[in-house]
mmCIF file of the protein (N, C-alpha, C, O) and its ligand, coordinates in Angstrom:
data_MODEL
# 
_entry.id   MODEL 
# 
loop_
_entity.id 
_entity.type 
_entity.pdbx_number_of_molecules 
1 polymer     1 
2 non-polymer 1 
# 
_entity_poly.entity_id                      1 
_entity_poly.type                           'polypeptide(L)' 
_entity_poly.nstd_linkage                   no 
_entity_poly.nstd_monomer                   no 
_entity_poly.pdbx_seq_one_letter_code       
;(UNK)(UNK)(UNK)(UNK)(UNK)(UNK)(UNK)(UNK)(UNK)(UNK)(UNK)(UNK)(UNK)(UNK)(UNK)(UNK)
(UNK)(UNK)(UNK)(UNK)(UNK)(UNK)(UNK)(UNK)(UNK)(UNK)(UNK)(UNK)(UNK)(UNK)(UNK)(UNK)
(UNK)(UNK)(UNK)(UNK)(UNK)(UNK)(UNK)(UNK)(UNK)(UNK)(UNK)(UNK)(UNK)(UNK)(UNK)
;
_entity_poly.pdbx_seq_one_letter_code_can   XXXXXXXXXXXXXXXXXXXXXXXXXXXXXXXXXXXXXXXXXXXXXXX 
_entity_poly.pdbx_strand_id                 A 
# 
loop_
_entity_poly_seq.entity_id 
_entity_poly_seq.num 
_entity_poly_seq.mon_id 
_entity_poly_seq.hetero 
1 1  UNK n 
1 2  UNK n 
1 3  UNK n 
1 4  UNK n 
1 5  UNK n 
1 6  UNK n 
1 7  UNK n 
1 8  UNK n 
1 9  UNK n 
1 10 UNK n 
1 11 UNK n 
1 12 UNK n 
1 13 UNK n 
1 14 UNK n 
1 15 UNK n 
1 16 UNK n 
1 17 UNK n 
1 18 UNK n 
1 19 UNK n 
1 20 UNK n 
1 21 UNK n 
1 22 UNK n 
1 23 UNK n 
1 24 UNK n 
1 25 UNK n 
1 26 UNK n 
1 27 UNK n 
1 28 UNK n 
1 29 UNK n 
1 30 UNK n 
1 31 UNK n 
1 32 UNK n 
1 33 UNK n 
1 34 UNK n 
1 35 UNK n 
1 36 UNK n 
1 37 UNK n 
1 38 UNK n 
1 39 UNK n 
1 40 UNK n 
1 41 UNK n 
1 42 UNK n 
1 43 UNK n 
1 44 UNK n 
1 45 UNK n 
1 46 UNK n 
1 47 UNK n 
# 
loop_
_struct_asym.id 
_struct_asym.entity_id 
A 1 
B 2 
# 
loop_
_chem_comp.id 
_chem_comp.type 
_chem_comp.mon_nstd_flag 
UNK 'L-peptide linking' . 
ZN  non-polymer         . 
# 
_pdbx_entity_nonpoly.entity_id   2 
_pdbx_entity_nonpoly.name        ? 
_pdbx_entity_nonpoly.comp_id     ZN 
# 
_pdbx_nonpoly_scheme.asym_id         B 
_pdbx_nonpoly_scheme.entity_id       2 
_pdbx_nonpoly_scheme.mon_id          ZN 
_pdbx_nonpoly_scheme.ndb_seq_num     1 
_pdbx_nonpoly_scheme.pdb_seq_num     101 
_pdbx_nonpoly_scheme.auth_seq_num    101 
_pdbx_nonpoly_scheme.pdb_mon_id      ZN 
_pdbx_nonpoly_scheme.auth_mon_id     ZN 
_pdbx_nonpoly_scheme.pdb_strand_id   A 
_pdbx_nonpoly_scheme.pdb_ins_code    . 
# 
loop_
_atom_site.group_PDB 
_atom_site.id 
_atom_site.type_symbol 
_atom_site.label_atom_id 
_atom_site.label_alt_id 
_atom_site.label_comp_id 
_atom_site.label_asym_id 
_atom_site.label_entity_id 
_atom_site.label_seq_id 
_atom_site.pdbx_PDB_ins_code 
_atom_site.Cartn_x 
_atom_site.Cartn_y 
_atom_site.Cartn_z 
_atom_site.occupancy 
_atom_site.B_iso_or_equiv 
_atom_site.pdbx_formal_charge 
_atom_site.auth_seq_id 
_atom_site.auth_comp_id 
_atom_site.auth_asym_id 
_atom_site.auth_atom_id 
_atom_site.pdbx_PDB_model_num 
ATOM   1   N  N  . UNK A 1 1  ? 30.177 7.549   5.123  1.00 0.00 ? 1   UNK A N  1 
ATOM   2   C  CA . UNK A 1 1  ? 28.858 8.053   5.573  1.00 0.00 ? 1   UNK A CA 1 
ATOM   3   C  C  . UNK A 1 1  ? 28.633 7.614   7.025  1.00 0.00 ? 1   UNK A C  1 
ATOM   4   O  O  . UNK A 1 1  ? 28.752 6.445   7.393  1.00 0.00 ? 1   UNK A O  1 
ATOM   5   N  N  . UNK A 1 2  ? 28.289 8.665   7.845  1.00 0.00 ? 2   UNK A N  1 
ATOM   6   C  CA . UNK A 1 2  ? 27.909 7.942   9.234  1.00 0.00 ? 2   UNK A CA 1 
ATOM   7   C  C  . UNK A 1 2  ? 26.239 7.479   9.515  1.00 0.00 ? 2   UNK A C  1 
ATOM   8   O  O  . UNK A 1 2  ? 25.208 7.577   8.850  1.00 0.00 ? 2   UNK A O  1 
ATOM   9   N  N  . UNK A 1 3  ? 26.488 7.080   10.495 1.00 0.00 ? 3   UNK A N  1 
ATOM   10  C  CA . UNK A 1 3  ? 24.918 6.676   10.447 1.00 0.00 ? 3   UNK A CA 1 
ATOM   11  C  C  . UNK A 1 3  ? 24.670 6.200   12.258 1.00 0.00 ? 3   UNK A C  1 
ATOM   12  O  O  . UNK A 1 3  ? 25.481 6.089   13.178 1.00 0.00 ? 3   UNK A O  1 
ATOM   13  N  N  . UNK A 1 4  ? 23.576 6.058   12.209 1.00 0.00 ? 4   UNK A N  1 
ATOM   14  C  CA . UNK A 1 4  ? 23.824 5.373   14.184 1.00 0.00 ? 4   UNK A CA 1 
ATOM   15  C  C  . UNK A 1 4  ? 21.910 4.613   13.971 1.00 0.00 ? 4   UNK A C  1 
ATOM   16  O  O  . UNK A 1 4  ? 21.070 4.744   13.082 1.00 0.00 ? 4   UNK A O  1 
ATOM   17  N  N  . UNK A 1 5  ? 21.920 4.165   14.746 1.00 0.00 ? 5   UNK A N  1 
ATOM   18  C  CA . UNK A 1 5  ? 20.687 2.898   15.270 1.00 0.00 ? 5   UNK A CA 1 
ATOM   19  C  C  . UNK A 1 5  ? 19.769 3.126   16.096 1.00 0.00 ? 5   UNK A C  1 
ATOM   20  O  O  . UNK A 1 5  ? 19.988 3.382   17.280 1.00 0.00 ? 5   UNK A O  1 
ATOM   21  N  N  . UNK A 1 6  ? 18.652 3.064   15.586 1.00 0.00 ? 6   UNK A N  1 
ATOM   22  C  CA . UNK A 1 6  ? 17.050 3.224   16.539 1.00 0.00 ? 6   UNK A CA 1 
ATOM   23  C  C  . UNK A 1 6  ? 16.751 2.468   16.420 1.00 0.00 ? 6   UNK A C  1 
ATOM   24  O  O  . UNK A 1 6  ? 16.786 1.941   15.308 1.00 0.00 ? 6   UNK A O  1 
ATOM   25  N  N  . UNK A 1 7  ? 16.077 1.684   17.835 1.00 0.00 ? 7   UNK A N  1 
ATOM   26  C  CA . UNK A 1 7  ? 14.992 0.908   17.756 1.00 0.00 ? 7   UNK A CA 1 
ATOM   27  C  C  . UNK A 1 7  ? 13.508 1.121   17.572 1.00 0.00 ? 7   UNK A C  1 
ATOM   28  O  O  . UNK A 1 7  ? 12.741 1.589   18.413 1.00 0.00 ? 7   UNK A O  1 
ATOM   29  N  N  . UNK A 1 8  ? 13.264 0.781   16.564 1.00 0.00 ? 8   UNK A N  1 
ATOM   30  C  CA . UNK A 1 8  ? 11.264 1.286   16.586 1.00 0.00 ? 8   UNK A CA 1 
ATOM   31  C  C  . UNK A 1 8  ? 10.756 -0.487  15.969 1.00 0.00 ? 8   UNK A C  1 
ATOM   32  O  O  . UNK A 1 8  ? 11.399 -1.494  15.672 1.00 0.00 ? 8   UNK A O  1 
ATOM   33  N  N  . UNK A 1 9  ? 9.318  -0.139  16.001 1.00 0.00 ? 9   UNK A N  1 
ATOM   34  C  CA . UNK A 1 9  ? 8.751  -1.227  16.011 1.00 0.00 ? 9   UNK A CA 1 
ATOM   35  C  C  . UNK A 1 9  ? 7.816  -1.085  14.264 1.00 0.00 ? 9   UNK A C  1 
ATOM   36  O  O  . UNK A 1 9  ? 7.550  -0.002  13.742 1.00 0.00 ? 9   UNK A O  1 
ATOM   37  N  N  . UNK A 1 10 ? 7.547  -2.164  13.788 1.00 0.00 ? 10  UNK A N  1 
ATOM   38  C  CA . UNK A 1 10 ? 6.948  -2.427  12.379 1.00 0.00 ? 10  UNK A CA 1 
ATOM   39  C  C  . UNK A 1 10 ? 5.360  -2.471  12.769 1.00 0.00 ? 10  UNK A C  1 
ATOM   40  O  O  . UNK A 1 10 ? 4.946  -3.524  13.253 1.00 0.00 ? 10  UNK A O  1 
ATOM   41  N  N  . UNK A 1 11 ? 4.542  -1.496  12.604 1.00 0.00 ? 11  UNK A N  1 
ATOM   42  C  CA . UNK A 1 11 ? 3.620  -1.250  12.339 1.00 0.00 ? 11  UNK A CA 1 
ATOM   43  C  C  . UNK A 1 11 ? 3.000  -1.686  11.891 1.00 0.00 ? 11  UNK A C  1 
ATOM   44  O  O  . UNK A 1 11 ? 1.840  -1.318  12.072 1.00 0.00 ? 11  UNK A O  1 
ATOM   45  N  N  . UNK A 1 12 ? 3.293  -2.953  10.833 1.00 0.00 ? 12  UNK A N  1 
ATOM   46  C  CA . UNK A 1 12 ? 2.720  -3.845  10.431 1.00 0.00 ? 12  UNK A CA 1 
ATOM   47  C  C  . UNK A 1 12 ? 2.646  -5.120  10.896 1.00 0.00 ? 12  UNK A C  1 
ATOM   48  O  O  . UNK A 1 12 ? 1.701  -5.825  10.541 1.00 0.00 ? 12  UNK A O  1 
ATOM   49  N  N  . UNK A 1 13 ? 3.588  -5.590  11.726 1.00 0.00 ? 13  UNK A N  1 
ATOM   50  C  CA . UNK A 1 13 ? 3.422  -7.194  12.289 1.00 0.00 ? 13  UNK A CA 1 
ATOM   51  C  C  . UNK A 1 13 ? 3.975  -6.770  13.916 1.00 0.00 ? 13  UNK A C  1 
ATOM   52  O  O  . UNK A 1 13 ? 3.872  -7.668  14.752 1.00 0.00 ? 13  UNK A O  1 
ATOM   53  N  N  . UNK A 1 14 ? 4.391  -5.810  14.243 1.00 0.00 ? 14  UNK A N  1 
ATOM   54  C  CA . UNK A 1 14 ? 4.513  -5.654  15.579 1.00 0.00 ? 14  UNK A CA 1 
ATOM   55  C  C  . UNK A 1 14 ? 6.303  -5.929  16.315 1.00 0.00 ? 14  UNK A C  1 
ATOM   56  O  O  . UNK A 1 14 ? 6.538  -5.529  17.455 1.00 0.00 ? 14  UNK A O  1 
ATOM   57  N  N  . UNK A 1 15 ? 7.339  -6.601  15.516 1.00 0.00 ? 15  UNK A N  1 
ATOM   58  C  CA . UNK A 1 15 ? 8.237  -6.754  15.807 1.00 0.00 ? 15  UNK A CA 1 
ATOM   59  C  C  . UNK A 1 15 ? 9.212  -5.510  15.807 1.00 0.00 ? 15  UNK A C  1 
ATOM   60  O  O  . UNK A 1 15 ? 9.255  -4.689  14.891 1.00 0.00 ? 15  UNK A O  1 
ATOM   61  N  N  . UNK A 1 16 ? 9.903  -5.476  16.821 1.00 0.00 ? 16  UNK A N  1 
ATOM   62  C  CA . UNK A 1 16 ? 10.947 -4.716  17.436 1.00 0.00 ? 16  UNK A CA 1 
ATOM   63  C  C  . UNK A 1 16 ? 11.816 -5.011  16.389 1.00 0.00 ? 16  UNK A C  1 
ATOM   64  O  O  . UNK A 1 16 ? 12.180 -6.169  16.186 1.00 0.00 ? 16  UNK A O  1 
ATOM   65  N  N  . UNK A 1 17 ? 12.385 -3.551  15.327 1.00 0.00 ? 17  UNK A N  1 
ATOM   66  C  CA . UNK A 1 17 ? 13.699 -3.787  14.755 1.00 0.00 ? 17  UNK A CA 1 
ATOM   67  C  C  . UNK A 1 17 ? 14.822 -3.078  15.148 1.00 0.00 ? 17  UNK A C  1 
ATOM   68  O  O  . UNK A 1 17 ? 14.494 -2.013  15.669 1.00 0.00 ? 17  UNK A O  1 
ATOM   69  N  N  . UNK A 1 18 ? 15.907 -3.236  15.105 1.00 0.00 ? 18  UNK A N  1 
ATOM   70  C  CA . UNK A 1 18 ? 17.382 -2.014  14.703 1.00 0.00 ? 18  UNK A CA 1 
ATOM   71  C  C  . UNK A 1 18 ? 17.029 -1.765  13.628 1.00 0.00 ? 18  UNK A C  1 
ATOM   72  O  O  . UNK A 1 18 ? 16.736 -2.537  12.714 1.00 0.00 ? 18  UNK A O  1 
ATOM   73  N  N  . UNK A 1 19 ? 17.032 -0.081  13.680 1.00 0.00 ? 19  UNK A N  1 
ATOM   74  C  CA . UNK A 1 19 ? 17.105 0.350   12.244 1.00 0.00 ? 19  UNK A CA 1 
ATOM   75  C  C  . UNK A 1 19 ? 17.969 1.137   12.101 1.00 0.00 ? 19  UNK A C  1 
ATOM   76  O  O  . UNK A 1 19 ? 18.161 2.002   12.955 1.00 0.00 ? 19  UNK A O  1 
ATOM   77  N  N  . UNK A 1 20 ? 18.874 1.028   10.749 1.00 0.00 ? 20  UNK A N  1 
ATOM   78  C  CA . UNK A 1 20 ? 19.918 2.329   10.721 1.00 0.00 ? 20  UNK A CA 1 
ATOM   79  C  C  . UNK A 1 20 ? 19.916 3.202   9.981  1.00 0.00 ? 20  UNK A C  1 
ATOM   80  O  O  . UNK A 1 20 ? 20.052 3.092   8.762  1.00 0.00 ? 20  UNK A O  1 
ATOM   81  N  N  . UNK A 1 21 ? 19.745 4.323   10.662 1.00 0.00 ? 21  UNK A N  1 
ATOM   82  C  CA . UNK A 1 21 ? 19.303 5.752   9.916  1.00 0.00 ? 21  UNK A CA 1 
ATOM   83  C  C  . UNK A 1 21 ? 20.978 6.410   9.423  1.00 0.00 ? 21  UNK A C  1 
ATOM   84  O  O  . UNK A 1 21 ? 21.976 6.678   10.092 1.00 0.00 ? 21  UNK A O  1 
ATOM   85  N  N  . UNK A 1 22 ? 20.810 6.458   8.603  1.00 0.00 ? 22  UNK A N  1 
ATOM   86  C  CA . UNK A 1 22 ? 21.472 6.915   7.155  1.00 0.00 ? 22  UNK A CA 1 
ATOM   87  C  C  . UNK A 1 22 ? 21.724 8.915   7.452  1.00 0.00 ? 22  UNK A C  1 
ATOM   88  O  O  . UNK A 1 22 ? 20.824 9.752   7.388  1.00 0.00 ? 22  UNK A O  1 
ATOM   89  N  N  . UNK A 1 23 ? 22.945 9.134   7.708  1.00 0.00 ? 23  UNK A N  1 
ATOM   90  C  CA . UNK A 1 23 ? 23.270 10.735  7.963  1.00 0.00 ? 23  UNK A CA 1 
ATOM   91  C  C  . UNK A 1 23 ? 23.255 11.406  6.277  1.00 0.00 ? 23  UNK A C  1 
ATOM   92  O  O  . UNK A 1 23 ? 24.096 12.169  5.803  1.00 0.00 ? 23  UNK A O  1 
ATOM   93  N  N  . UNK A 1 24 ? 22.191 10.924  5.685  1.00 0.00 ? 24  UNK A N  1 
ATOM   94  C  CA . UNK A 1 24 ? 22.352 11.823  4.237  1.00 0.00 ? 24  UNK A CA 1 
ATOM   95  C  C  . UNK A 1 24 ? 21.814 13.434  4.334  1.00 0.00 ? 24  UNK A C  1 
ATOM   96  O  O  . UNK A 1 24 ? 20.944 13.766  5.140  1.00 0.00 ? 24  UNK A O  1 
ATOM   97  N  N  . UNK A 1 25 ? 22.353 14.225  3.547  1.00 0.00 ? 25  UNK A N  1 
ATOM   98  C  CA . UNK A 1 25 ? 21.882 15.376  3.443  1.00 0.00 ? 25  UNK A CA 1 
ATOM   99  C  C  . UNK A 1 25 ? 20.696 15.510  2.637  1.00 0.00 ? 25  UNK A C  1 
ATOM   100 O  O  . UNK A 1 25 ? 20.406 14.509  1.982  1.00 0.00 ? 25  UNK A O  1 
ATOM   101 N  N  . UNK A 1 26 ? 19.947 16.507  2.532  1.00 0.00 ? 26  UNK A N  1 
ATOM   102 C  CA . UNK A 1 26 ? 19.740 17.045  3.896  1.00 0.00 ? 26  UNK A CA 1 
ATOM   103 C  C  . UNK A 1 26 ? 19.174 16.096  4.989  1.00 0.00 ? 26  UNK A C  1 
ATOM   104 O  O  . UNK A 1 26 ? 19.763 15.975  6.063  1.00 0.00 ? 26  UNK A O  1 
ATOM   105 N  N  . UNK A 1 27 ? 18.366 15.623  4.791  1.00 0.00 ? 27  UNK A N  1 
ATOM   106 C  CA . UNK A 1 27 ? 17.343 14.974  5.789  1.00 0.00 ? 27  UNK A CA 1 
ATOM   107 C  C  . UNK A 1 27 ? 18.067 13.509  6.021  1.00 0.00 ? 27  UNK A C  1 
ATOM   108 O  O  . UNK A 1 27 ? 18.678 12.840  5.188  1.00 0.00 ? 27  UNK A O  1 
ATOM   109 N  N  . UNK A 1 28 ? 17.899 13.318  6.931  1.00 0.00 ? 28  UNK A N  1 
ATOM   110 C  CA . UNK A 1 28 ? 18.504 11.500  7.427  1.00 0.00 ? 28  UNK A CA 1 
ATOM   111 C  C  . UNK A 1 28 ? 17.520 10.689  6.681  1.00 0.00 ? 28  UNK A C  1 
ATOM   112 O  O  . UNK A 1 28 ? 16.379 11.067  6.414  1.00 0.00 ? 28  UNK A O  1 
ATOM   113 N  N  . UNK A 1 29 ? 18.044 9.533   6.359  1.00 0.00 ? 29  UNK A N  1 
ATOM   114 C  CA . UNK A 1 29 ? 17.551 8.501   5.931  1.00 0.00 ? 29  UNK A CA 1 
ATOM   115 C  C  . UNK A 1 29 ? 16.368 7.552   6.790  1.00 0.00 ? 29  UNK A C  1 
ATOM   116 O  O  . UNK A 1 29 ? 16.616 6.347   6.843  1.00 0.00 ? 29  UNK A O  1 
ATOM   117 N  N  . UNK A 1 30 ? 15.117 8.031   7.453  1.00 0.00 ? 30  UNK A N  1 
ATOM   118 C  CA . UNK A 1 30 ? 14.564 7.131   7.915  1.00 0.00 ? 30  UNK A CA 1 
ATOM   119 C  C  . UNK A 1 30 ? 13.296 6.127   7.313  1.00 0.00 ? 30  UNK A C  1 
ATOM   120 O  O  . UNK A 1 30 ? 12.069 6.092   7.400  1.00 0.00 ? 30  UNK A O  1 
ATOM   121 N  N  . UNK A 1 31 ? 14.283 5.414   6.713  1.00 0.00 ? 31  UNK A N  1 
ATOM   122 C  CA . UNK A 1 31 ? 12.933 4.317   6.213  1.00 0.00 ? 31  UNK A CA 1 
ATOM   123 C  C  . UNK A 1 31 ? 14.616 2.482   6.700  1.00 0.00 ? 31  UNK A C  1 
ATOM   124 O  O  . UNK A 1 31 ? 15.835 2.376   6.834  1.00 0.00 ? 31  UNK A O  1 
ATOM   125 N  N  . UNK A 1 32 ? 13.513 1.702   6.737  1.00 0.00 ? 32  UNK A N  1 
ATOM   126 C  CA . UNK A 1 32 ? 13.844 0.362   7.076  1.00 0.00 ? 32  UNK A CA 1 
ATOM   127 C  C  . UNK A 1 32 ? 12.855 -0.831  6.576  1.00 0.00 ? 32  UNK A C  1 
ATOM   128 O  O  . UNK A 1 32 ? 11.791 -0.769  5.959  1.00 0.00 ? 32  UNK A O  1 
ATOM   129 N  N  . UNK A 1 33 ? 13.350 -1.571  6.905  1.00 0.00 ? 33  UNK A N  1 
ATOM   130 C  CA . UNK A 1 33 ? 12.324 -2.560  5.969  1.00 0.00 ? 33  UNK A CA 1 
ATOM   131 C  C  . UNK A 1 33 ? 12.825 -3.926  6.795  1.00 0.00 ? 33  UNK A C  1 
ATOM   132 O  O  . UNK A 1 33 ? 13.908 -4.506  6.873  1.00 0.00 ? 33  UNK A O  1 
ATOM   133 N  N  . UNK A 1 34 ? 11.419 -4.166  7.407  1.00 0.00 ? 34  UNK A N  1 
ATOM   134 C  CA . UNK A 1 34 ? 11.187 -5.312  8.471  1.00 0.00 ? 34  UNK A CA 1 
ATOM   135 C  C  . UNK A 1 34 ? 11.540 -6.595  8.115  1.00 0.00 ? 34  UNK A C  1 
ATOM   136 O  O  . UNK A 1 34 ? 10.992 -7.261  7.236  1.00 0.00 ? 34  UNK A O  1 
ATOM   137 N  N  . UNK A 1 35 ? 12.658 -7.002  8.959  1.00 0.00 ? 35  UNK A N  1 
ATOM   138 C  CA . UNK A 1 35 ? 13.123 -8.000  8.654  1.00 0.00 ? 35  UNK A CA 1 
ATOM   139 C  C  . UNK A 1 35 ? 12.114 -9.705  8.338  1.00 0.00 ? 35  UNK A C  1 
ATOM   140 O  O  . UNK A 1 35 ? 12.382 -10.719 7.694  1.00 0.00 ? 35  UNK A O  1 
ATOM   141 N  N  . UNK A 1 36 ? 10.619 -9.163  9.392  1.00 0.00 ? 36  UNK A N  1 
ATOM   142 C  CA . UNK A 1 36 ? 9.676  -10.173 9.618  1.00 0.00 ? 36  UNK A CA 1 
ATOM   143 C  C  . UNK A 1 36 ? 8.966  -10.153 8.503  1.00 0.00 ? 36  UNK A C  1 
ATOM   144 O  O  . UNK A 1 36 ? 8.524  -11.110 7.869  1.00 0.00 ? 36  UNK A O  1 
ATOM   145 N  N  . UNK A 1 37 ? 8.875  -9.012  8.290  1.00 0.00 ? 37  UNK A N  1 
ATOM   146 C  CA . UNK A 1 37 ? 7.714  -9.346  7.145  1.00 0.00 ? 37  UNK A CA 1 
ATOM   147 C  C  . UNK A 1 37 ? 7.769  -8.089  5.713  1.00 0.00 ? 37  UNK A C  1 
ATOM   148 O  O  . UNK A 1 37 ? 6.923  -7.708  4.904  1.00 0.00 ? 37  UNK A O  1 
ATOM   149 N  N  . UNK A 1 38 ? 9.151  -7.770  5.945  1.00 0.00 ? 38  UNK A N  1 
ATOM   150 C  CA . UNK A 1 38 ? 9.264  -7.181  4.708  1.00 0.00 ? 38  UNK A CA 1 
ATOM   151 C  C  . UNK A 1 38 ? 9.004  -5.468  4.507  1.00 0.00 ? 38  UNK A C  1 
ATOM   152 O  O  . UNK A 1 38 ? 9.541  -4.617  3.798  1.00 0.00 ? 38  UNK A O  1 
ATOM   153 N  N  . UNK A 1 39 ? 8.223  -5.454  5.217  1.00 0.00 ? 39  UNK A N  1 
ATOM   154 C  CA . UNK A 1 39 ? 7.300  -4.182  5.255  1.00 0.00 ? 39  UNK A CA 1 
ATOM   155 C  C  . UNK A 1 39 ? 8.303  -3.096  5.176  1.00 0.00 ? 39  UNK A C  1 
ATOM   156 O  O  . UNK A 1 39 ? 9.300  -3.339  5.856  1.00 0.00 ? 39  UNK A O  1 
ATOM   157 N  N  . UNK A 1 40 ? 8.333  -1.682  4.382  1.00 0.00 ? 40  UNK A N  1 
ATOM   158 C  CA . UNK A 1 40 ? 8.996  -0.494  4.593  1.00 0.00 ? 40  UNK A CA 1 
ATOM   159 C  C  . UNK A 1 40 ? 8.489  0.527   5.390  1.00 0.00 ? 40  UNK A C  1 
ATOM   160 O  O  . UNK A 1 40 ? 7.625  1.257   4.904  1.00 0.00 ? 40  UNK A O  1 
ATOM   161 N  N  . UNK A 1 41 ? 9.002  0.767   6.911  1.00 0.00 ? 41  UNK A N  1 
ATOM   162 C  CA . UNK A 1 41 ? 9.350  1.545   7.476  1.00 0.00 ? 41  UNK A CA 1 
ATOM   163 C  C  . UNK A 1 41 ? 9.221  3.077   7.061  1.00 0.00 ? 41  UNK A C  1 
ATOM   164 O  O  . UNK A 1 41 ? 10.286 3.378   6.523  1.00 0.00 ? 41  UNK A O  1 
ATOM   165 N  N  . UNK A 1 42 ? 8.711  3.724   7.076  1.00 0.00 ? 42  UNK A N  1 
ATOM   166 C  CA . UNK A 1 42 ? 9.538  5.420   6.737  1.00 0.00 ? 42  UNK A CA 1 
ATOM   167 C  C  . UNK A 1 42 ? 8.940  5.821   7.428  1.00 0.00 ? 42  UNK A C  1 
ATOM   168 O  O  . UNK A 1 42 ? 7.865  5.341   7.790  1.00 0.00 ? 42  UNK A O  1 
ATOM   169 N  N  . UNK A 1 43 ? 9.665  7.261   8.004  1.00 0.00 ? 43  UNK A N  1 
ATOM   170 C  CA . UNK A 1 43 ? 9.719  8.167   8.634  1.00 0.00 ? 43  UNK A CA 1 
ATOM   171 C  C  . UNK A 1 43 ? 8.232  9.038   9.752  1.00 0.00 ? 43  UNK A C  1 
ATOM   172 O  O  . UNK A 1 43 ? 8.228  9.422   10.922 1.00 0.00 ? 43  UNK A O  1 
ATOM   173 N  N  . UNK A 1 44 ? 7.020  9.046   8.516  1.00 0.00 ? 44  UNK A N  1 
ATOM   174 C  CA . UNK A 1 44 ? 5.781  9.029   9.149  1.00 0.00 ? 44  UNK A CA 1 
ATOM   175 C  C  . UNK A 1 44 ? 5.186  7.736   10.196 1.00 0.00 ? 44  UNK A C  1 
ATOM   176 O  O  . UNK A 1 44 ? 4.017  7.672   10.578 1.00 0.00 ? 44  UNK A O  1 
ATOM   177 N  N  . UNK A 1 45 ? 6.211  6.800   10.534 1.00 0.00 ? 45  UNK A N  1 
ATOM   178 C  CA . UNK A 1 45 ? 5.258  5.617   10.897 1.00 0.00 ? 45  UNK A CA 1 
ATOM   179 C  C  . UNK A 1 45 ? 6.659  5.126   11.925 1.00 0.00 ? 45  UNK A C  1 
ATOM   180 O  O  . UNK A 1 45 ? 6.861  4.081   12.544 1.00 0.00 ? 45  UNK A O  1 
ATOM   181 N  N  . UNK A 1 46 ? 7.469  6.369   11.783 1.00 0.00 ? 46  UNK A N  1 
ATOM   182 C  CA . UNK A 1 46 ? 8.591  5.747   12.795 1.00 0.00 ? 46  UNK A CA 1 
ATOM   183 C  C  . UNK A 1 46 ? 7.971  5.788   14.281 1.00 0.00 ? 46  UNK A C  1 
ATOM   184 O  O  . UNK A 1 46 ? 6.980  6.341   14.759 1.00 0.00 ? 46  UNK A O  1 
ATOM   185 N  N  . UNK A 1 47 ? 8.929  5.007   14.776 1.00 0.00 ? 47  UNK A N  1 
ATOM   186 C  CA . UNK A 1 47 ? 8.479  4.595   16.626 1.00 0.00 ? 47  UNK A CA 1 
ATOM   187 C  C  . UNK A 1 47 ? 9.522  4.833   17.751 1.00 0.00 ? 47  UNK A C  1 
ATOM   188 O  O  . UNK A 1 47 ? 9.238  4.573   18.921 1.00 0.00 ? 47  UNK A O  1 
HETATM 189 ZN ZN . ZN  B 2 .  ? 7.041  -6.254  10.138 1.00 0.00 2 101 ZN  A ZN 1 
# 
C-alpha cells in the first residue's frame, strides 16, 4: 500500500503532527490521531 505525509495541526491541543495518509480506495485515508493528546484527526478538521 502506498501512502505519503502531511503535516496538519490537532485541533484540539494545537500541536503540529506528520500524518500518514493511507492510498486506500476509493478515498485516501485521512484521519490520524495526535500523538499529544490522543485526539482523532479526520478529514473535515484536516489542516
Ligand atoms: Zn492533540
Amino acid at each position: 500500500m502506498t501512502s505519503h505525509i502531511e503535516t496538519i495541526k490537532c485541533p484540539n491541543c494545537g500541536s503540529i503532527e506528520s500524518a500518514q495518509v493511507e492510498h486506500t480506495q476509493p478515498f485516501y485515508n485521512y484521519t490520524h490521531q495526535c500523538s499529544k493528546c490522543g485526539y482523532i484527526i479526520t478529514e473535515s478538521e484536516w489542516e
